[in-house]
N, C-alpha and C positions, 0 to 999 in steps of 0.2 A: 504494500500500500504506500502512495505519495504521504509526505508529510510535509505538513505547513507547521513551521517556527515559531509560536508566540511570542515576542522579544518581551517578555514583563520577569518579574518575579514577584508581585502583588497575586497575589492568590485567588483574590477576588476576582479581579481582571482577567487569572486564565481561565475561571469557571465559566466566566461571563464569554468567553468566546467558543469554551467548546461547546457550549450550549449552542450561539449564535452559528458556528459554523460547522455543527454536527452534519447534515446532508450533504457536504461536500464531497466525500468521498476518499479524505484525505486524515490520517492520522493527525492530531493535534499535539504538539509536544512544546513542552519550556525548557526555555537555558535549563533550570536543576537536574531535569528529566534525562539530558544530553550530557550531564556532568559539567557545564559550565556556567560560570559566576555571572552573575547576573546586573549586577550595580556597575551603573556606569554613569560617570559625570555628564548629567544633563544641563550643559552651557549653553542653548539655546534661550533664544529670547525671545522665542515665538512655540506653542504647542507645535504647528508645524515642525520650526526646526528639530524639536526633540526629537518628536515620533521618527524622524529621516534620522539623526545620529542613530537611534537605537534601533532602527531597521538594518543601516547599512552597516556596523559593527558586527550585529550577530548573522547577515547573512556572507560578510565577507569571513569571520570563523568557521562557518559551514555547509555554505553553497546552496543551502535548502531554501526556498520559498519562503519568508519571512514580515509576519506584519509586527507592527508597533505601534502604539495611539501614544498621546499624552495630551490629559486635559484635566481640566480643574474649574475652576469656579472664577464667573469674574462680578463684580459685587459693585453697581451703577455708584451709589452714594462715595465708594473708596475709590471711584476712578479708575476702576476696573480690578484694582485688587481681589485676591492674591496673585489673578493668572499663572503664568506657570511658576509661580514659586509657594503653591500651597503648602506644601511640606517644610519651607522655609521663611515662610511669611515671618514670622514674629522677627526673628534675629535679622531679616536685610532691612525692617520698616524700622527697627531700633536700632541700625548699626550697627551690628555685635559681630561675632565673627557665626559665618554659617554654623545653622545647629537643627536636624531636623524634629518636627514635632510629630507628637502620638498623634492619633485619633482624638483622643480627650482634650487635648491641647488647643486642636484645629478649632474642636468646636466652641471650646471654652473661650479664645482669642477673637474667635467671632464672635458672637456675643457683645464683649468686651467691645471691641472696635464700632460698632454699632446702636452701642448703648443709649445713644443723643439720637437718632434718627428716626424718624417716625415711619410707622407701616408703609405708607402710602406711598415710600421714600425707600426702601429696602427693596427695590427692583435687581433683581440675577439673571443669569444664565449659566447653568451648566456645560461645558462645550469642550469638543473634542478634535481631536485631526488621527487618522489612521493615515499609518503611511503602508505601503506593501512594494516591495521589491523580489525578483524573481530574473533567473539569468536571463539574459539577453532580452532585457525591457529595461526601460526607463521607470521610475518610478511611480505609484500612484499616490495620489493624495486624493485624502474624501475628508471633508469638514461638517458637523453638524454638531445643532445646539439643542438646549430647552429651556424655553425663556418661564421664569419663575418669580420668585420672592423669597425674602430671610425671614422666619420668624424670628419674636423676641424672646423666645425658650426655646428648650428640646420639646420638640413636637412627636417626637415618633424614635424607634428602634433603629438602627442601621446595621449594613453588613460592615463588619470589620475592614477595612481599607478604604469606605467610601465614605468619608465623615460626615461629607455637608447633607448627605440622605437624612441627618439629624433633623436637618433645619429648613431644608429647602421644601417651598408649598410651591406643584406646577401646577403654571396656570391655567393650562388649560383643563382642568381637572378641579383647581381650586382645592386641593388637598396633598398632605405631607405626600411626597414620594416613596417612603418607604411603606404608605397605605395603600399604593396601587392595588389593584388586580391585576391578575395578569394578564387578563385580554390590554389592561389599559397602558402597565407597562410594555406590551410588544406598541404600543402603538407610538409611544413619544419616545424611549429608553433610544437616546444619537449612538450609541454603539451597536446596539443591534441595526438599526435602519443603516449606519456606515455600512456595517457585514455584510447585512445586504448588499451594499451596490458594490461590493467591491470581488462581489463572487466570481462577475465577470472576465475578472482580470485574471483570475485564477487558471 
């Protein structure tokens, strides 16, 4: 059987894709799976850039088929904060030296940082870019988002690696995301709908 690359080591992220690209027909495997290390300096300054470092890294290691997303949360009242430095938000916005945060952290610091802003004013998006590389092609890129809001608590449960599912209510649903259904999440969830379009390329 072909096998497609998932360049992550978030756990959550590889469940979310062998689910999303279980019909493919292609075994689903991660750096750990393959015996290789998976953290890689993401100096990108755009989710694009990332998801393309950490596509073209692990398929130049291993010549297999290889996608990589990277996204995060961008928070309208912070000027788009954290985008891709959710994991290091607190230490670049205070100048410290980088330091990455838990899950608890993430959502605790938001919060925090929002605490003066009013509902009607806490307008988000969730957003992502996949990148997919494969020999002799050039690469793809697919971008999509889910335009939402912050609440001023924990609203709901989340899965381990995706913190703002804490906080984040989508709008078009008007309820916490981690309440979905699952008809409701295949319908807005920008990683599946990416998977989607990018079957193509495959």
């Amino acid at each position: 059987m072909k096998r497609l690359l998932i360049a992550s080591n978030n756990q959550a992220k590889i469940s979310d894709f062998k689910k999303f690209m279980a019909d493919i027909g292609y075994e689903i495997v991660s750096p750990a799976e393959l015996g290789l290390e998976a953290d890689i300096k993401e100096t990108g300054q755009t989710f694009r850039a990332n998801a393309e470092l950490k596509a073209r890294h692990f398929f130049a290691l291993t010549g297999l088929p290889t996608l990589a997303d990277d996204g995060g949360i961008e928070i309208d009242a912070l000027n788009g904060e954290p985008g891709v430095y959710s994991r290091r938000w607190k230490s670049r916005a205070e100048g410290l030296p980088e330091v990455e945060m838990t899950d608890e952290e993430i959502i605790e610091y938001t919060l925090f940082r929002l605490r003066k802003v009013p509902n009607e004013k806490r307008t988000a998006r969730l957003t992502m870019t996949l990148c997919f590389i494969k020999p002799n092609q050039e690469p793809v890129f697919i971008a999509e988002s889910i335009e939402g809001s912050i609440a001023d608590h924990v609203i709901a449960e989340y899965t381990p690696g995706f913190p703002f599912r804490a906080l984040f209510i989508v709008k078009e649903f008007a309820k916490p995301y981690s309440s979905l259904t699952e008809k409701e999440h295949a319908q807005i969830n920008h990683r599946k709908i990416a998977c989607d379009q990018i079957k193509k390329y495959l």
